[in-house]
C-alpha positions as CSV (number, residue, x, y, z in Angstrom):
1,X,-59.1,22.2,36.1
2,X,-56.5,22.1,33.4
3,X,-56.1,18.9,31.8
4,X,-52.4,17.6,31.2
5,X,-52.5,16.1,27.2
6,X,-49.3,14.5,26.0
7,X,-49.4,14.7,22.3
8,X,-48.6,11.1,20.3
9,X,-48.0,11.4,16.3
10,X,-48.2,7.9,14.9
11,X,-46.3,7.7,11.8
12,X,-46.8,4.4,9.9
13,X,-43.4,2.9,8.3
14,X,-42.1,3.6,5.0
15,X,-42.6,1.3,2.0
16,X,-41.3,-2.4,1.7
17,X,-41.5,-5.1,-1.5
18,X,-44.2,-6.8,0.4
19,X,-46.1,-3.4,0.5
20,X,-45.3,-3.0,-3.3
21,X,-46.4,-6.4,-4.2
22,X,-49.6,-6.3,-2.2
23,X,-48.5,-8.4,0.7
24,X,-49.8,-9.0,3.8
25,X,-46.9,-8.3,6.0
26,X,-48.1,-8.8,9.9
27,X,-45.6,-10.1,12.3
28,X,-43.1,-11.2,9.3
29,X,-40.1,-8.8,9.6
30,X,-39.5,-7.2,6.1
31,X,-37.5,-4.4,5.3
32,X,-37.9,-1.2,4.1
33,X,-36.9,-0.6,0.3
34,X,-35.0,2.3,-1.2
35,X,-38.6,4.1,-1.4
36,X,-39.7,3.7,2.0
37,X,-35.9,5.1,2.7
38,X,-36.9,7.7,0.6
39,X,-40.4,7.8,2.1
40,X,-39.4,8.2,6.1
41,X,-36.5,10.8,5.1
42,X,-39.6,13.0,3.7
43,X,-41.6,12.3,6.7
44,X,-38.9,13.4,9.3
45,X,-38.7,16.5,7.3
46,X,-42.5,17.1,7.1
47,X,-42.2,16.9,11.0
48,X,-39.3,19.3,11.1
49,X,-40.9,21.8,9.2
50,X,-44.3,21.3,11.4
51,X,-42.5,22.0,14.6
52,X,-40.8,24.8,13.1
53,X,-44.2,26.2,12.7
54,X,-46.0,25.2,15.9
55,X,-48.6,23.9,14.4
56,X,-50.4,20.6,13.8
57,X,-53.8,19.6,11.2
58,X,-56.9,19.1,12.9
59,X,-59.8,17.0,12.1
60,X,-61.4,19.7,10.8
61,X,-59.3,20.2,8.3
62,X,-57.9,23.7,10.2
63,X,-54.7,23.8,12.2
64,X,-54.1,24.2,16.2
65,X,-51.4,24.7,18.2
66,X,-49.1,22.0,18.6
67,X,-46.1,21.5,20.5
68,X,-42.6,23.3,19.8
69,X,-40.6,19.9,18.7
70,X,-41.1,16.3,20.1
71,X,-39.3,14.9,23.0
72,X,-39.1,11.2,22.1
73,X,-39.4,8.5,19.4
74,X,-40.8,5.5,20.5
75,X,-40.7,2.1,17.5
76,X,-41.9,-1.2,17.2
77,X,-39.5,-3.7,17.3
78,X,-39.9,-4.4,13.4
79,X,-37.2,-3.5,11.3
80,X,-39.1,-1.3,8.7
81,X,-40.5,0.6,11.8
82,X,-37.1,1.2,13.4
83,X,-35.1,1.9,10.6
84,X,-38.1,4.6,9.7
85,X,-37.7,5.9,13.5
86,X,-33.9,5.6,13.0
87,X,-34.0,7.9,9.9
88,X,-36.5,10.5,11.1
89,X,-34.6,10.8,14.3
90,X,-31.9,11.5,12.3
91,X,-33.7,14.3,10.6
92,X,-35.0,15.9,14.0
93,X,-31.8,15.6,16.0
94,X,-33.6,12.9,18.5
95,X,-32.0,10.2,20.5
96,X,-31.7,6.8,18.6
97,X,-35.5,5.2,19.2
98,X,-36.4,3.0,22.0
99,X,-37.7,-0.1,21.2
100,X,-41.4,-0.8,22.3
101,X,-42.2,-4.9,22.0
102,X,-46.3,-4.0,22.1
103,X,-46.5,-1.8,19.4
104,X,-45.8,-4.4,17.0
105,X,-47.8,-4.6,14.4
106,X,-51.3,-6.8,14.1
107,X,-50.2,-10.8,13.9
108,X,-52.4,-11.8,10.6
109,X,-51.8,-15.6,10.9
110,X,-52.3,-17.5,8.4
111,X,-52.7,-15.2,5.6
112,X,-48.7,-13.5,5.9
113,X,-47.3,-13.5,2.4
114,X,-50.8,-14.0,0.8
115,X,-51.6,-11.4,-1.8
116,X,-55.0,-8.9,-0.9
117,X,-56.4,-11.4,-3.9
118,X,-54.8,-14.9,-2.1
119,X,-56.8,-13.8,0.9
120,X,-59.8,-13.0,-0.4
121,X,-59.8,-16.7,-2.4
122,X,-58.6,-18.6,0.2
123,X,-60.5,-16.9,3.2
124,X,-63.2,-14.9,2.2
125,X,-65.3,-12.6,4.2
126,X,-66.7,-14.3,7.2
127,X,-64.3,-17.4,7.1
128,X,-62.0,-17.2,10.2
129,X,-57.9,-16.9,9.8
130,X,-56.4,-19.4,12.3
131,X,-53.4,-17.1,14.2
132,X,-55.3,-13.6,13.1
133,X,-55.1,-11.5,16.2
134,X,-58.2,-9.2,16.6
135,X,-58.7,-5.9,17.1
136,X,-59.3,-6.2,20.9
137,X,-56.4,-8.1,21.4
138,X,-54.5,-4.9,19.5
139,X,-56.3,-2.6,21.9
140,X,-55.1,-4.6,24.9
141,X,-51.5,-4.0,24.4
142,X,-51.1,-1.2,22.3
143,X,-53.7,1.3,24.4
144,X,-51.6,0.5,27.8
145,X,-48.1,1.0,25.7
146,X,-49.4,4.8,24.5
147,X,-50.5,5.4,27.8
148,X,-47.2,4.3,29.6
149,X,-45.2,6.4,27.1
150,X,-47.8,9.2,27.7
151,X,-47.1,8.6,31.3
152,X,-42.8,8.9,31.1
153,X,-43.3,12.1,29.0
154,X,-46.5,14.1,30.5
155,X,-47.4,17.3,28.3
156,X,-45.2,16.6,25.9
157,X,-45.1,15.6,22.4
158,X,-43.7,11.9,21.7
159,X,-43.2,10.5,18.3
160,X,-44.4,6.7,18.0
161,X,-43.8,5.1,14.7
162,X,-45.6,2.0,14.0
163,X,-47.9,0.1,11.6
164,X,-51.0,0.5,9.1
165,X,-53.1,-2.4,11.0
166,X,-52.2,-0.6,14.5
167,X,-53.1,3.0,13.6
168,X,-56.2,1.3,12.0
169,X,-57.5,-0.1,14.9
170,X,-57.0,3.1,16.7
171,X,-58.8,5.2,14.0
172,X,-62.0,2.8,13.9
173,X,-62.3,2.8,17.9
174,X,-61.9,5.8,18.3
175,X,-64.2,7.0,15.7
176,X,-66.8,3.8,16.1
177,X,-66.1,2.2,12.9
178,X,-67.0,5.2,11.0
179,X,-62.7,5.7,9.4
180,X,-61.1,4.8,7.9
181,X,-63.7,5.1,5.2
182,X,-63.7,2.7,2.1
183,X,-61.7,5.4,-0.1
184,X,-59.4,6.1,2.5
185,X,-56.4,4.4,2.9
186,X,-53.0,4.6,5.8
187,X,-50.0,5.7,3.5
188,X,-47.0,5.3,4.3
189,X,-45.1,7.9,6.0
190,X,-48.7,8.9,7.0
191,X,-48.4,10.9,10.6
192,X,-51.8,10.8,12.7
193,X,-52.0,13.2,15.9
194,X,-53.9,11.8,18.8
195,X,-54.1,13.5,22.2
196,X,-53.5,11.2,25.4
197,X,-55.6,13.1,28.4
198,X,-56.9,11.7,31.6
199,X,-55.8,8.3,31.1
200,X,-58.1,8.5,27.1
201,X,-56.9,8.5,24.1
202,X,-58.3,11.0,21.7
203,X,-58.3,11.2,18.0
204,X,-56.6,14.5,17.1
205,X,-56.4,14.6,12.9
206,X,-56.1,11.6,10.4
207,X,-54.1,11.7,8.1
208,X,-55.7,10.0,5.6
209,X,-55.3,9.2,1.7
210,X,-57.8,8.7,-0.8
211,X,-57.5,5.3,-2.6
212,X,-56.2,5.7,-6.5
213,X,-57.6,4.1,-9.0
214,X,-53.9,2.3,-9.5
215,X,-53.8,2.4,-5.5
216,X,-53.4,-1.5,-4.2
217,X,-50.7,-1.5,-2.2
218,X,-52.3,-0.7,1.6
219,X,-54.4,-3.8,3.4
220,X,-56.5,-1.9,5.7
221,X,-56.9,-5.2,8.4
């Protein structure tokens, strides 16, 4: 029996100053900055050029056939997520995003506008953050807002722009824990290709960057 797959690309937003300054961002609503404008522009043309090509990465490293162009672009309600949507939309001729309140990105609590080095000093490994969602309560909304979206647009291809702690928490349930590995970071601009099928979401290709020696500016929670 065939299965019906609806294609979701997660992109994750372009660059703010809170990404440049190694801040943890979470619910607070920063903007993007004149790179991650520069950033999502590049992104929306990576995507034209893919569905030019019919194609999309695998996990393997390989390529497999992918749908023609996508149908939709679906945000979070953040700004630097919609204006990214807004500007790759732009680039691919698609309607103005719709707004989705549950792919918002992970709410960190306590430790918004702490440096990756605040954190670590004033909550170290094990110590709870008060207000720090977890990764189930991510799964609970997020997983039933892919699925809807899967739902409005079956077989298709929908583009869902989002957040580094969202796609995260996709990537390590979906692959037990194993990714992201330590080395591996969620770039901005970064587009991930998961497959939603049967009601499951599967994990298509990461798109995944190895961490620079200089490279600081991607919390991975």
């Amino acid at each position: 029996m065939h299965r019906l797959q609806t294609r979701l690309s997660i992109v994750r937003h372009g660059q703010t100053d809170w990404n440049l300054a190694t801040r943890i961002q979470g619910r607070t609503d920063i903007p993007l900055n004149s790179t991650g404008r520069a950033q999502a522009a590049e992104t929306g043309l990576r995507l034209l050029k893919r569905s030019r090509e019919g194609a999309a990465p695998s996990l393997d490293g390989g390529q497999t056939p992918s749908a023609a162009g996508w149908e939709k672009i679906v945000s979070s309600p953040l700004d630097r997520a919609a204006e990214t949507a807004r500007i790759i939309a732009g680039e691919l001729g698609l309607p103005r995003p719709e707004i989705i309140d549950d792919l918002t990105e992970r709410h960190h609590g306590h430790i918004e506008g702490l440096t990756f080095a605040e954190r670590q000093r004033q909550f170290p490994n094990g110590i709870p953050v008060p207000g720090l969602e977890s990764r189930q309560q991510v799964l609970d909304r997020v997983l039933p807002a892919l699925g809807r979206v899967a739902d409005e647009f079956p077989g298709d291809a929908v583009l869902v722009v989002c957040h580094g702690g969202v796609i995260g928490t996709l990537i390590r349930y979906l692959t037990a824990g194993v990714r992201p590995h330590p080395d591996e970071i969620i770039a901005n601009g970064s587009v991930h290709d998961f497959l939603w099928t049967d009601g499951h979401l599967e994990l298509e290709h990461f798109d995944a960057t190895i961490r620079g020696f200089a490279e600081n500016t991607h919390y991975s929670g």
